[in-house]
Residue frames as qw, qx, qy, qz and C-alpha x, y, z in Angstrom:
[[0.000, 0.884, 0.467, 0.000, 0.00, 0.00, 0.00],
 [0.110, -0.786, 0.172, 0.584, 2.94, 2.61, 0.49],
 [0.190, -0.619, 0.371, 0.666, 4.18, 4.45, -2.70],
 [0.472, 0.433, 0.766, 0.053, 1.87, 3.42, -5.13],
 [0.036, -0.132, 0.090, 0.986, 1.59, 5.70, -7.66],
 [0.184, 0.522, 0.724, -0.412, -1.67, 6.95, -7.28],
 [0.239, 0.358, 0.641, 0.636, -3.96, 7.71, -10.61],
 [0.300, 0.547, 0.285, -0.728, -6.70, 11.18, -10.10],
 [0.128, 0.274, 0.845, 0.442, -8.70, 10.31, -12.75],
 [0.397, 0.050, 0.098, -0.911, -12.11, 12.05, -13.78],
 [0.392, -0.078, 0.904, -0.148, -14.71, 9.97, -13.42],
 [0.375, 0.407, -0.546, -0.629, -15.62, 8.35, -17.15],
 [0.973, -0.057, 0.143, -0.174, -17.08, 5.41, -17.49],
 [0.737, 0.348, -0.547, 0.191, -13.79, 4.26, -18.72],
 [0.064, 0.381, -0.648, 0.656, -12.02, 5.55, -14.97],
 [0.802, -0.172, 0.128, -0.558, -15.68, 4.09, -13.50],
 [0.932, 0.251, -0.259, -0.032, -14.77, 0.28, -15.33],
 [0.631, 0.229, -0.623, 0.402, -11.00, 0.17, -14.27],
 [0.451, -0.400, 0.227, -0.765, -12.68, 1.10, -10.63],
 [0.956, 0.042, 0.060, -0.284, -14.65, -1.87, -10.60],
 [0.758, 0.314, -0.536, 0.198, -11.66, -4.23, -12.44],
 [0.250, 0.456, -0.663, 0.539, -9.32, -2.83, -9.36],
 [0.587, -0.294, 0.418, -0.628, -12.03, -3.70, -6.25],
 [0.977, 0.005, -0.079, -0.200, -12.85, -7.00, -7.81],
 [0.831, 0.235, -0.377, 0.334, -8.80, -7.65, -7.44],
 [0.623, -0.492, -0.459, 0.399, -8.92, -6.87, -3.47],
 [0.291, 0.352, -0.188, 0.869, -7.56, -3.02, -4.26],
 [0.011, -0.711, -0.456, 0.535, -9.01, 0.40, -2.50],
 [0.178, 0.379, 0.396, 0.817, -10.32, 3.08, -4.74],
 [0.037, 0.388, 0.405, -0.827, -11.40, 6.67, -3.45],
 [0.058, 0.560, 0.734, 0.380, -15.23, 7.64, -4.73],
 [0.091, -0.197, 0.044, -0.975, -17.16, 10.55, -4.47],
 [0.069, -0.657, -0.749, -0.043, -20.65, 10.57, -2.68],
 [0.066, -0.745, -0.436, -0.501, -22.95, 13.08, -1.78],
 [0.668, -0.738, -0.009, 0.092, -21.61, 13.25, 1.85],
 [0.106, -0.891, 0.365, 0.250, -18.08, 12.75, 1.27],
 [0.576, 0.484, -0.652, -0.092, -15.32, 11.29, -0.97],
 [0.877, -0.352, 0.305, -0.119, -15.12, 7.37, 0.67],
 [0.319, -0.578, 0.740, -0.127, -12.40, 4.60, 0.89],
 [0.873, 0.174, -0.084, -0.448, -14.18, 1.81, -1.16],
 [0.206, 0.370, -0.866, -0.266, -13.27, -2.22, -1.07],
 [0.596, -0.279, -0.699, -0.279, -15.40, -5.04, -0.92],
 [0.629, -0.440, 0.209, -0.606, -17.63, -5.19, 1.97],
 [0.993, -0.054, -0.098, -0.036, -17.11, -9.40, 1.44],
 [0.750, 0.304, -0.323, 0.490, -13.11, -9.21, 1.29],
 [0.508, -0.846, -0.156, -0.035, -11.48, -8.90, 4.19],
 [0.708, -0.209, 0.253, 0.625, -7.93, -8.55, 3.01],
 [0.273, 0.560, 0.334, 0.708, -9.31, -5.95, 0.92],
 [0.421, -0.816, -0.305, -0.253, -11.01, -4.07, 3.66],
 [0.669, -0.456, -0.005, 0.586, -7.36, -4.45, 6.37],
 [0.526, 0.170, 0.310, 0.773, -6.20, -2.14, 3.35],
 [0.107, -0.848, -0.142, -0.499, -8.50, 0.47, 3.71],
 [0.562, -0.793, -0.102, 0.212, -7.45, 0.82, 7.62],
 [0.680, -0.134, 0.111, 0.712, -3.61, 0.71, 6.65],
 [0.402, 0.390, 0.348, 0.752, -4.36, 3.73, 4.24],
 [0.327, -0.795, -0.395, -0.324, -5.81, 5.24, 6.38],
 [0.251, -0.008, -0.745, 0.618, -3.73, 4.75, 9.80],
 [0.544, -0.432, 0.154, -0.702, -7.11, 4.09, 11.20],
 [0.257, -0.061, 0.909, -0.321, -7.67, 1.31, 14.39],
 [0.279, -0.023, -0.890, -0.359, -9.51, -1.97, 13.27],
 [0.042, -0.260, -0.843, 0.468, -11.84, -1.33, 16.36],
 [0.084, 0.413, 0.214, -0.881, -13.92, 1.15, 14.05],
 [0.612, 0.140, 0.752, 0.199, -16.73, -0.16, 12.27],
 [0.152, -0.154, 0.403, 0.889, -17.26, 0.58, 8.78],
 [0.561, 0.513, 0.205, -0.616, -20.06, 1.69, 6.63],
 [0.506, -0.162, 0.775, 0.342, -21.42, -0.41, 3.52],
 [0.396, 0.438, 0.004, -0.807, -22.54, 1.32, 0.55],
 [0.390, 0.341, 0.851, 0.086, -25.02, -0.69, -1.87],
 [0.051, 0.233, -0.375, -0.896, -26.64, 0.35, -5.33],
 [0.600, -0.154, -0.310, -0.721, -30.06, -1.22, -4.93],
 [0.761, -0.208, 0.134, -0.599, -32.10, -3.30, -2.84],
 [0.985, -0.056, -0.144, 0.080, -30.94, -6.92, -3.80],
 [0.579, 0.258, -0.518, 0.574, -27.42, -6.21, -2.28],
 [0.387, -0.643, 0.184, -0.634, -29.09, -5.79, 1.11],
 [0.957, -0.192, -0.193, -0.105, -28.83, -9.36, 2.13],
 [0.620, 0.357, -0.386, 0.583, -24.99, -9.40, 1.60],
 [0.029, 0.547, -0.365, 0.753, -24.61, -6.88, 4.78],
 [0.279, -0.212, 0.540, -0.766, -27.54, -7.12, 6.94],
 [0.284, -0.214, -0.935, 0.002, -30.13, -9.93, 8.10],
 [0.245, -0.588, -0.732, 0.243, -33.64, -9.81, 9.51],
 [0.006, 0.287, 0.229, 0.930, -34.71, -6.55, 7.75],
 [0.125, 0.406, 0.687, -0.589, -37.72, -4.61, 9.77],
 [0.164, 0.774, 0.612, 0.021, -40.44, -2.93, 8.36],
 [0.307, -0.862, -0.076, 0.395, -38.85, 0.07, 9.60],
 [0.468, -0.339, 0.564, 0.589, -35.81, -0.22, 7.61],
 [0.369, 0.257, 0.733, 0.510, -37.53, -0.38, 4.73],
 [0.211, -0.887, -0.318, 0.260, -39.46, 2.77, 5.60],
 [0.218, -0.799, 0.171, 0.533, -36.94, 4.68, 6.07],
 [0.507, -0.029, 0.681, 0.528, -35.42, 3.13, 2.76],
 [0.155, 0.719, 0.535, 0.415, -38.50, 4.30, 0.47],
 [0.074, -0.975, -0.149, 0.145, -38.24, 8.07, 2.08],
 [0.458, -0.845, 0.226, 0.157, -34.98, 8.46, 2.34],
 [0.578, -0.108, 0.692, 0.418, -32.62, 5.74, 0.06],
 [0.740, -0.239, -0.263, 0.572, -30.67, 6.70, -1.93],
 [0.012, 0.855, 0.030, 0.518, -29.31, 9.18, -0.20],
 [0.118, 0.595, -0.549, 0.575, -27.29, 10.32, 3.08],
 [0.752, -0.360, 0.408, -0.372, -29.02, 8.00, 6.10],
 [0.212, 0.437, -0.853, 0.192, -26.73, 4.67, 7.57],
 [0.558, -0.515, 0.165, -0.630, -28.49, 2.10, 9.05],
 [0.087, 0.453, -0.857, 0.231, -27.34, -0.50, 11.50],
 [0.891, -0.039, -0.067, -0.448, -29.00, -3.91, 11.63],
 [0.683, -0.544, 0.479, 0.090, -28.03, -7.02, 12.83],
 [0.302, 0.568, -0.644, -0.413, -25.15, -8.31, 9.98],
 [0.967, 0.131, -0.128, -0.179, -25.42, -11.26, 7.43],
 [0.805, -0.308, 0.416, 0.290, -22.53, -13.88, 7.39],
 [0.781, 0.462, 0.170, 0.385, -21.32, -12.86, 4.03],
 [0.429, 0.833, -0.070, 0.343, -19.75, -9.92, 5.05],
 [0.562, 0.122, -0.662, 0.480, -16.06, -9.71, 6.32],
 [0.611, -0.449, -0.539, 0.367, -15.56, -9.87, 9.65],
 [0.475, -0.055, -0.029, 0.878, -13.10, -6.57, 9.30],
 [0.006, -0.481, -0.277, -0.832, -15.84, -4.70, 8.13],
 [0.515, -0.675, -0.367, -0.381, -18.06, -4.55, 11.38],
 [0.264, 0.501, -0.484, 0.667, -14.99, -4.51, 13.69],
 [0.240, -0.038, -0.878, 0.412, -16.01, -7.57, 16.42],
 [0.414, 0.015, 0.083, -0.906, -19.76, -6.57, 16.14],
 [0.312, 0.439, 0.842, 0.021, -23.10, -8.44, 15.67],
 [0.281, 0.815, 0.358, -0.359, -24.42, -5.53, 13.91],
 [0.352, 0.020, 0.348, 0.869, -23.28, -3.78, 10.35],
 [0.014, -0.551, -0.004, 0.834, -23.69, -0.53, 8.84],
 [0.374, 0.271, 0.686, 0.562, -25.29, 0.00, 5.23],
 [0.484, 0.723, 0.071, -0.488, -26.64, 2.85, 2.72],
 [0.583, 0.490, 0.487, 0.427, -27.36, 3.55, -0.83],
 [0.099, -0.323, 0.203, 0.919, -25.56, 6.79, -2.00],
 [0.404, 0.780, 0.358, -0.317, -27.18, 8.88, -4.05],
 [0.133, -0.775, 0.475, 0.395, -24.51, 10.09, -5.82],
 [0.887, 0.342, 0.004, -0.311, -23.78, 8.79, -9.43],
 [0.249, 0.690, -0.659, 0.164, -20.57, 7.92, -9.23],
 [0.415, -0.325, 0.788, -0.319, -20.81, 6.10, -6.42],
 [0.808, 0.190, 0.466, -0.307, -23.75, 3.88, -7.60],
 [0.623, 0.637, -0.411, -0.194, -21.72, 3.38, -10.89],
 [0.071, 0.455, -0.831, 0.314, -18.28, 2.07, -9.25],
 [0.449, -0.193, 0.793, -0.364, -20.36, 0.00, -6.82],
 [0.897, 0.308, 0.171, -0.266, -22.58, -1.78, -9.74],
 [0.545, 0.686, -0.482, 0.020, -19.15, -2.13, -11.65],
 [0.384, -0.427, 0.691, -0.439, -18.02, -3.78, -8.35],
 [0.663, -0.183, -0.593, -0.418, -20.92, -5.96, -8.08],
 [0.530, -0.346, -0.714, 0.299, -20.57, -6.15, -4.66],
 [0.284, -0.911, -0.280, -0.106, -21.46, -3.83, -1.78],
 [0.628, 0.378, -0.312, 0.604, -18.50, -1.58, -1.05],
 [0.528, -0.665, -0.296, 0.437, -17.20, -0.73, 2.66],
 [0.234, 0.739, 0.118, 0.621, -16.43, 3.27, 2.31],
 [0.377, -0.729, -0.336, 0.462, -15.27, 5.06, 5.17],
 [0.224, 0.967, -0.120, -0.026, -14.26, 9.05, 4.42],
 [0.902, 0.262, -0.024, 0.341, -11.32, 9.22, 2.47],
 [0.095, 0.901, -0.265, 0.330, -8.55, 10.77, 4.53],
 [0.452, 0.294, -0.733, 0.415, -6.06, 9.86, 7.27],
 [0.502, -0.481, -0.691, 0.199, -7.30, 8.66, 10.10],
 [0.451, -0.555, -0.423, 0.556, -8.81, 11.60, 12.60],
 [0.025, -0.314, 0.040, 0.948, -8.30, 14.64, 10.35],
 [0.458, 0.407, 0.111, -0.782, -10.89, 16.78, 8.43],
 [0.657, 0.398, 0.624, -0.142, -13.24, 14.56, 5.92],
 [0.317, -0.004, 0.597, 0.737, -12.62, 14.78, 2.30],
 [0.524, 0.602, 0.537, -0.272, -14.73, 16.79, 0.43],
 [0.635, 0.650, -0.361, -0.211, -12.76, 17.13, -3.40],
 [0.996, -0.068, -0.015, -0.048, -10.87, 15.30, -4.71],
 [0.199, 0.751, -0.369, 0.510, -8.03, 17.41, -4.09],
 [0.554, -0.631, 0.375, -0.393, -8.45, 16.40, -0.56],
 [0.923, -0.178, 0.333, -0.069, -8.09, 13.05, -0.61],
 [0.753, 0.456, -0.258, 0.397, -4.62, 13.14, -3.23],
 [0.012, 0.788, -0.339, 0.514, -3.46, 15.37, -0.41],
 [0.770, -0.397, 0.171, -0.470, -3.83, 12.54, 1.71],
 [0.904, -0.023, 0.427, 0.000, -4.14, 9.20, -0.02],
 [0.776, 0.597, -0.190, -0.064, -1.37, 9.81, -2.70],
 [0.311, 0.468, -0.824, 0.074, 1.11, 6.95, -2.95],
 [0.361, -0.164, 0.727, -0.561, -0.95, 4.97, -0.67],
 [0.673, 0.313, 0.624, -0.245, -4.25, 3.65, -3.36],
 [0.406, -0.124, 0.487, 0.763, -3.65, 3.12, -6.40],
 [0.040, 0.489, 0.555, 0.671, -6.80, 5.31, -8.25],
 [0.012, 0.314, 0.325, -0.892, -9.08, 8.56, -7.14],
 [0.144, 0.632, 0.661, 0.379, -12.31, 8.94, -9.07],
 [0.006, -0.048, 0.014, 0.999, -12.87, 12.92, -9.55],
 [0.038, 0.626, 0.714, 0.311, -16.55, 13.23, -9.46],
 [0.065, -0.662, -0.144, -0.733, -16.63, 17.36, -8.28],
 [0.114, -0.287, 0.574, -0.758, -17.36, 18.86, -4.57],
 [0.226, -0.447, -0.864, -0.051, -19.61, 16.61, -2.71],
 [0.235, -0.490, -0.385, -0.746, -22.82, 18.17, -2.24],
 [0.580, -0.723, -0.344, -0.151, -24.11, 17.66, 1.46],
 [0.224, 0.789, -0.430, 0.377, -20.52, 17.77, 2.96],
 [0.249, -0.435, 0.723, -0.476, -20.51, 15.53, 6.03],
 [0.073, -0.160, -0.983, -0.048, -20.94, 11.70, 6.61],
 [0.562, -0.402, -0.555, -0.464, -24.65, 10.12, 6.63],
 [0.588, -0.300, 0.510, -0.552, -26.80, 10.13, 9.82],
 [0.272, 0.009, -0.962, 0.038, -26.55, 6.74, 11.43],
 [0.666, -0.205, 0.123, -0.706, -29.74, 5.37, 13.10],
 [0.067, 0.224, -0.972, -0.027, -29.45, 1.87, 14.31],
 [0.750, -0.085, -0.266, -0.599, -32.62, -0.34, 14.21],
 [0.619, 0.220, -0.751, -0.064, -31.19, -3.33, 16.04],
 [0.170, 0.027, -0.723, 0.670, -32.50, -2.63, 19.07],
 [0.101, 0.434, 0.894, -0.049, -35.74, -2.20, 20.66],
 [0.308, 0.899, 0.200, -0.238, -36.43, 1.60, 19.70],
 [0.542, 0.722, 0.205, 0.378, -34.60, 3.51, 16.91],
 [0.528, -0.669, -0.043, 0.522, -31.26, 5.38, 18.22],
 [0.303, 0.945, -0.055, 0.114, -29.59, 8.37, 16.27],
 [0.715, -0.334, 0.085, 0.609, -25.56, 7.17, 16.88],
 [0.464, -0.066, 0.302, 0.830, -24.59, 10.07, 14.14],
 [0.369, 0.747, 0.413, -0.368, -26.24, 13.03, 12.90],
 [0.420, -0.012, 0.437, 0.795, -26.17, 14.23, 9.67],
 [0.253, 0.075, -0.243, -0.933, -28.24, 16.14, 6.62],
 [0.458, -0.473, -0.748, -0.084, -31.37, 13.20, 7.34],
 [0.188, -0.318, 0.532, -0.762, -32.41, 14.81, 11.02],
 [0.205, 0.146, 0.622, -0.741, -33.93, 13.45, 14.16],
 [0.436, 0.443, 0.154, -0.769, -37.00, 15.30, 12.85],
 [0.535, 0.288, -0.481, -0.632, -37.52, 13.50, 10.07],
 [0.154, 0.084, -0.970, 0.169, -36.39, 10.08, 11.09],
 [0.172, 0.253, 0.805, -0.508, -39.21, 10.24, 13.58],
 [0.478, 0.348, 0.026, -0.806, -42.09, 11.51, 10.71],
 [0.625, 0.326, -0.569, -0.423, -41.45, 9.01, 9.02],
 [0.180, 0.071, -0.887, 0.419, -40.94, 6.02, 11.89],
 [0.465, -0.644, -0.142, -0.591, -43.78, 7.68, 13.67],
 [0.766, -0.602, -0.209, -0.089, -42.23, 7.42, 16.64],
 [0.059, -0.976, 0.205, -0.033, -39.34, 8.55, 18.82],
 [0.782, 0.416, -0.315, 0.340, -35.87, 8.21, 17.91],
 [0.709, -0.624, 0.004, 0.327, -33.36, 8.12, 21.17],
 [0.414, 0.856, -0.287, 0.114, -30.30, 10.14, 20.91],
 [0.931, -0.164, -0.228, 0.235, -27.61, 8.39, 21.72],
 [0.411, -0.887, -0.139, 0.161, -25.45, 9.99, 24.42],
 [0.651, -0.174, 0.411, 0.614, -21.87, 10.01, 21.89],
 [0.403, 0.765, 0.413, 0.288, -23.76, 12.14, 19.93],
 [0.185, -0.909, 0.185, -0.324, -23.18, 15.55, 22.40],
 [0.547, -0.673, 0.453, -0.209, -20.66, 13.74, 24.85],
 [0.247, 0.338, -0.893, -0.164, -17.44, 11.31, 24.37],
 [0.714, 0.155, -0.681, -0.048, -17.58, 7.53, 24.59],
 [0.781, -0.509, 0.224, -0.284, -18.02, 6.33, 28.05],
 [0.288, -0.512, 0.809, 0.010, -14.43, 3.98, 29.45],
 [0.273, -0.173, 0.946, 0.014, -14.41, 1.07, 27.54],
 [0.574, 0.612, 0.178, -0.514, -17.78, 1.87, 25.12],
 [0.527, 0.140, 0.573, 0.612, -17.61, 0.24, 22.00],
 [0.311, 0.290, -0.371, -0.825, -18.00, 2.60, 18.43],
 [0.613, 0.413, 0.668, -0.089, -21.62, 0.91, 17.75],
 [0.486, 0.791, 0.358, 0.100, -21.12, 3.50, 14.47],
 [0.643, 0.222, -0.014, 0.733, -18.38, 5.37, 12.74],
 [0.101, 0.640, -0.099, 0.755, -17.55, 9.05, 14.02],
 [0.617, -0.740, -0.231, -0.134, -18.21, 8.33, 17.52],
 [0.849, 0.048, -0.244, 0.466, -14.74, 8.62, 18.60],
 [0.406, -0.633, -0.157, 0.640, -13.30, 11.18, 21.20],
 [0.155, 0.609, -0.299, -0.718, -11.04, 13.16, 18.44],
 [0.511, 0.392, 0.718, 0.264, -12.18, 13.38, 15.08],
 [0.278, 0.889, 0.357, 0.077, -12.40, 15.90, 11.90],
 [0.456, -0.726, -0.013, 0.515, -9.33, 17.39, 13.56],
 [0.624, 0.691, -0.170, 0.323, -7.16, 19.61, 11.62],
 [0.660, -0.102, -0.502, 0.549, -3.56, 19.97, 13.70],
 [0.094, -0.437, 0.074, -0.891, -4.66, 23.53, 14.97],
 [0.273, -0.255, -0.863, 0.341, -6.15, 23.22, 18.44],
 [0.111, -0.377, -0.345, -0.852, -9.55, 24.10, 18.57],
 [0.079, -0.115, -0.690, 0.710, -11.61, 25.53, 21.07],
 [0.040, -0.634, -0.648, -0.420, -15.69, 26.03, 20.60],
 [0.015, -0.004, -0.336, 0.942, -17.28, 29.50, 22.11],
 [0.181, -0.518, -0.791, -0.272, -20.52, 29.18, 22.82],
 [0.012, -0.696, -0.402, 0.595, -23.05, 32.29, 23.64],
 [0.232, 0.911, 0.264, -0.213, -23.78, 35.45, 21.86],
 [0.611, 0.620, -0.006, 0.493, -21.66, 37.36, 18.72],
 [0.240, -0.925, 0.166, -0.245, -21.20, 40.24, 21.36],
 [0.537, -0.701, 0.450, -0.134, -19.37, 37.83, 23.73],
 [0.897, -0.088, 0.323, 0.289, -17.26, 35.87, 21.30],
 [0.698, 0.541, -0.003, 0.470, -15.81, 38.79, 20.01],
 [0.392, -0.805, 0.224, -0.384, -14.91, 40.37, 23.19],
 [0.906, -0.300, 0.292, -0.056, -13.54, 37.09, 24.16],
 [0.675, 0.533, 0.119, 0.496, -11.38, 36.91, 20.57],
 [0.372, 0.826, -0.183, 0.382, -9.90, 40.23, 21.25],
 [0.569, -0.719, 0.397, -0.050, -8.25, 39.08, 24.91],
 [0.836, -0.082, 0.525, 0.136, -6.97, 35.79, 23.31],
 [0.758, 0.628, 0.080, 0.159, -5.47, 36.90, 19.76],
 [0.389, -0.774, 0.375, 0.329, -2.44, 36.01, 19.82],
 [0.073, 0.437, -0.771, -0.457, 0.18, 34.89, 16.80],
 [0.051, 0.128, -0.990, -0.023, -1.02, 31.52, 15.27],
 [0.286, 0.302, 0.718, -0.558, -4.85, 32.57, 16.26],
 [0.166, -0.148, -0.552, -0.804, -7.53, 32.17, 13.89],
 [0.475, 0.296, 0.613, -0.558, -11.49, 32.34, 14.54],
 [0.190, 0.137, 0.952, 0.196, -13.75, 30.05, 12.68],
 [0.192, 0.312, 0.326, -0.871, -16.69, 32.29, 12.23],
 [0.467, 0.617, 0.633, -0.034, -20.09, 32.76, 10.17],
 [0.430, 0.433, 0.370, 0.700, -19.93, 34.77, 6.79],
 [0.099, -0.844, -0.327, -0.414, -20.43, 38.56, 7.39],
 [0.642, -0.754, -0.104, 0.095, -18.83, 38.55, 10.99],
 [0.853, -0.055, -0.072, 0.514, -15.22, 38.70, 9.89],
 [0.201, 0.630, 0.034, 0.749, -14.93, 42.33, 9.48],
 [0.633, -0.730, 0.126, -0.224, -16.07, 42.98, 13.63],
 [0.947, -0.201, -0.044, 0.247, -12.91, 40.31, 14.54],
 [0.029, 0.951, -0.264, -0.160, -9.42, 41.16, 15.24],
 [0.518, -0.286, 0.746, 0.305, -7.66, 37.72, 14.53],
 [0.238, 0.151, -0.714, -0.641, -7.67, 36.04, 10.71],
 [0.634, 0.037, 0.598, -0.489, -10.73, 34.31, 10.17],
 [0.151, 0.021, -0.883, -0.444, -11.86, 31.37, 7.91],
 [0.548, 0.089, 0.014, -0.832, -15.82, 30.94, 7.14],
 [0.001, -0.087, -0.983, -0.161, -17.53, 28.20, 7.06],
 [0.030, -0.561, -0.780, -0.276, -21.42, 29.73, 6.07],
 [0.262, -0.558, -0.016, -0.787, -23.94, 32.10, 7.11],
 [0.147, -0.173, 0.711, -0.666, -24.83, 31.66, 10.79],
 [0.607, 0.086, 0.334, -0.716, -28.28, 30.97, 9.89],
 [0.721, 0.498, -0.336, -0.346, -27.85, 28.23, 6.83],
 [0.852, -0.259, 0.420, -0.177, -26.90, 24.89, 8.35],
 [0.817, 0.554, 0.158, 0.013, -27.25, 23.28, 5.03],
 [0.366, 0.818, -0.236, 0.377, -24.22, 25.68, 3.96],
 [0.319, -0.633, 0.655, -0.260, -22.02, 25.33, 7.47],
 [0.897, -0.103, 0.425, -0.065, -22.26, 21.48, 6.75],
 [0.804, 0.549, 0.150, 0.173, -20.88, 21.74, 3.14],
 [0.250, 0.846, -0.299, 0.364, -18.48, 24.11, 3.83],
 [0.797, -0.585, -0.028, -0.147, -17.18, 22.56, 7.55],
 [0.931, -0.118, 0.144, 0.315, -14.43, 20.07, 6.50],
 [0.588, 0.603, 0.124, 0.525, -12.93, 22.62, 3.71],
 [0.208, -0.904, 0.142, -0.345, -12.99, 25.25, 6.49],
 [0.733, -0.577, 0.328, 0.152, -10.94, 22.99, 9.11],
 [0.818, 0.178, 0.209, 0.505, -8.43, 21.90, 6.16],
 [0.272, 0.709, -0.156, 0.632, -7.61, 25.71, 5.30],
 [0.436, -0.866, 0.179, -0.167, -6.95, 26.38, 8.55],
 [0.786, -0.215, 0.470, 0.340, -4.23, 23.94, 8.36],
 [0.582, 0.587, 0.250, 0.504, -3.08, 25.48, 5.05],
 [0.016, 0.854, -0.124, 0.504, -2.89, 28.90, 6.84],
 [0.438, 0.039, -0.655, 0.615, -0.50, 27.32, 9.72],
 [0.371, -0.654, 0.038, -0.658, -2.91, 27.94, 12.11],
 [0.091, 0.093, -0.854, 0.503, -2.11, 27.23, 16.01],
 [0.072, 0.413, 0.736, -0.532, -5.40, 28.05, 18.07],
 [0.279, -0.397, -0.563, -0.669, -8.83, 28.21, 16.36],
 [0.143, 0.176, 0.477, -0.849, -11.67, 29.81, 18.29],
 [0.027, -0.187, -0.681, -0.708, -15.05, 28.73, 16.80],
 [0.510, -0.117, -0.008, -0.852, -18.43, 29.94, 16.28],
 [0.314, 0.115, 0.936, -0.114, -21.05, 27.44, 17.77],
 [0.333, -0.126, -0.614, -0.705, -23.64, 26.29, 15.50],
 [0.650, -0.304, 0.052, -0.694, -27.35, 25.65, 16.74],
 [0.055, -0.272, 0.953, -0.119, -27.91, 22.19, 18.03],
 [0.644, 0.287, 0.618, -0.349, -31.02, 20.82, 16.23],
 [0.728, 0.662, 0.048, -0.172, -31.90, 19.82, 12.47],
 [0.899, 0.344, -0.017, 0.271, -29.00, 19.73, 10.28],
 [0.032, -0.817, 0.332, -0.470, -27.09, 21.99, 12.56],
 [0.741, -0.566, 0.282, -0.224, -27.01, 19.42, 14.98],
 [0.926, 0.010, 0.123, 0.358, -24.71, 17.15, 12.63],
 [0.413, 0.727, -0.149, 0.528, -22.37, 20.32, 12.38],
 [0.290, -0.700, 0.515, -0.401, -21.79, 20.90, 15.94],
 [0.971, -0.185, 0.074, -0.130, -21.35, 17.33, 16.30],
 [0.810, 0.068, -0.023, 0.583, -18.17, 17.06, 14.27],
 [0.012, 0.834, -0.108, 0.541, -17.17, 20.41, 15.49],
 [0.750, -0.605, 0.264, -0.044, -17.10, 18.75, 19.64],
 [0.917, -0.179, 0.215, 0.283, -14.81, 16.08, 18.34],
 [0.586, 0.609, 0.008, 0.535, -12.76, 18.18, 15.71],
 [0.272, -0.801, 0.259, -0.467, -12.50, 20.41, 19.39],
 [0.487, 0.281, -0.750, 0.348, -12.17, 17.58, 21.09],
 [0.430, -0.674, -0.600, 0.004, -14.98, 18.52, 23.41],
 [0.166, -0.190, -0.066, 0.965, -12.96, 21.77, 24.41],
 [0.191, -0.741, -0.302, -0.569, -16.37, 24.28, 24.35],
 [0.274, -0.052, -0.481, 0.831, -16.25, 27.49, 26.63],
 [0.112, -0.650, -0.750, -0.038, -19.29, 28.97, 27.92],
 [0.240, 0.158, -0.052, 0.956, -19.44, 32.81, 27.47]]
């Protein structure tokens, strides 16, 4: 897996086809979805799948998402489909929602990482569903970066990463939602929310009719010795190497707060419009009010900060419901749970 020389391709049906050739012969190949650029190798091969971790440097204790391109490759992953599942499927598939059911025997072992339970969606995203029919199998996909820093969203990101390491990139353009799929596990006796994303809560439950549990990793780390029932649940995550600190309260009193603390190396993370009031650099990541837009823009915002050698980031908090709620999620861990109350 080191020093591979690593193809960025646009993604043609020809670069689609030698996709497909290279998964069916145990490789990894980075894809675009709608959420973010993924890590793809057979969901069934587990010698293909050990390769995604290596390229990653991510621990084997984290389980993976499996991404499928219609309905009869549901079996392969997951067993003892509910009603529910299939629900949520017809509202929602394909498109940005994970759900976690108990897993079939065909897939590897590596992919569910010492579970009874696996992970599966159907991107939306044509690329993806291309590569994975070219596949023919269901393809494990975690986000395509090094283990712990900001999520890919071009495919710039992920050469900046994963070159010399896989041996192809599929260009398919800036993914459109920006941030992984809400997870929602079904394998239990009500419906839990392990991840939010651009799906919300709110919907989940309109369509469920009935209430979805949040699951306490959502707002708050892992508990000693907690397994990851679902990727992103980990302490740090999203990080860029700048150490970041959340402010939480009113514009008044996080730029009052910014002008004690700007020192060298300081940057503030902020909503569009606000940088001109600030006295450190600042990098944007939306309008304050536009979720939607602070999700897409999130990952790209934490990677330039790393581009601009930043030391200590100071960010704006985002609300903490709807699709705001999967933005201040990877915001805690990309802090590390560092948030100051102002």
């Amino acid at each position: 897996m080191n020093d591979l020389k690593t193809q960025l391709l646009p993604a043609s049906q020809d670069a689609v086809d030698q996709a497909g050739e290279l998964l069916r012969q145990g490789e990894v190949v980075a894809i675009p979805t709608e959420t973010v650029y993924g890590l793809a190798a057979s969901s069934l091969n587990g010698e293909a799948v050990k390769k995604i971790f290596s390229a990653k440097g991510r621990p084997q204790d984290n389980p993976l998402i499996s991404h499928i391109a219609d309905l009869s490759m549901l079996e392969m992953v997951v067993r003892d489909v509910p009603q529910a599942a299939y629900r949520l499927a017809e509202a929602f598939w394909p498109g940005p929602l994970t759900m976690i059911l108990p897993r079939s025997e065909q897939v590897a072992d590596e992919v569910c990482a010492g579970l009874e339970t696996a992970s599966v969606r159907m991107p939306s995203h044509p690329v993806a569903q291309a590569v994975i029919r070219a596949a023919g199998v269901p393809l494990a996909a975690p986000s395509a970066n090094l283990s712990g820093s900001p999520s890919p969203t071009t495919a710039q990101d992920v050469f900046a990463d994963m070159n010399g390491k896989i041996p192809l990139i599929l260009d398919g353009g800036a993914c459109e939602v920006g941030v992984e799929s809400t997870v929602v596990s079904l394998a239990g006796p009500k419906p839990v929310l392990l991840r939010p994303g651009y799906i919300t809560k709110e919907q989940l439950e309109q369509v469920l009719e009935c209430e979805v549990l949040l699951a306490d990793a959502v707002l708050h780390p892992l508990k000693q010795g907690e397994k990851a029932a679902s990727p992103g649940m980990k302490y740090k995550h999203y990080a860029p190497k700048a150490e970041v600190t959340i402010l939480k309260g009113p514009f008044s009193a996080y730029v009052s707060y910014v002008e004690k603390h700007c020192e060298p190396g300081t940057f503030c993370l902020c909503f569009a419009g606000e940088e001109n009031s600030l006295p450190c650099p600042c990098v944007l990541y939306g309008h304050e009010k536009a979720p939607a837009e602070q999700a897409q823009r999130l990952f790209s915002a934490l990677r330039e900060l790393d581009a601009r050698g930043a030391e200590r980031v100071y960010a704006r908090c985002p609300e903490e419901g709807g699709i705001a709620l999967a933005v201040y999620n990877r915001l805690l861990r990309a802090a590390a749970f560092r948030v100051i109350e102002l």
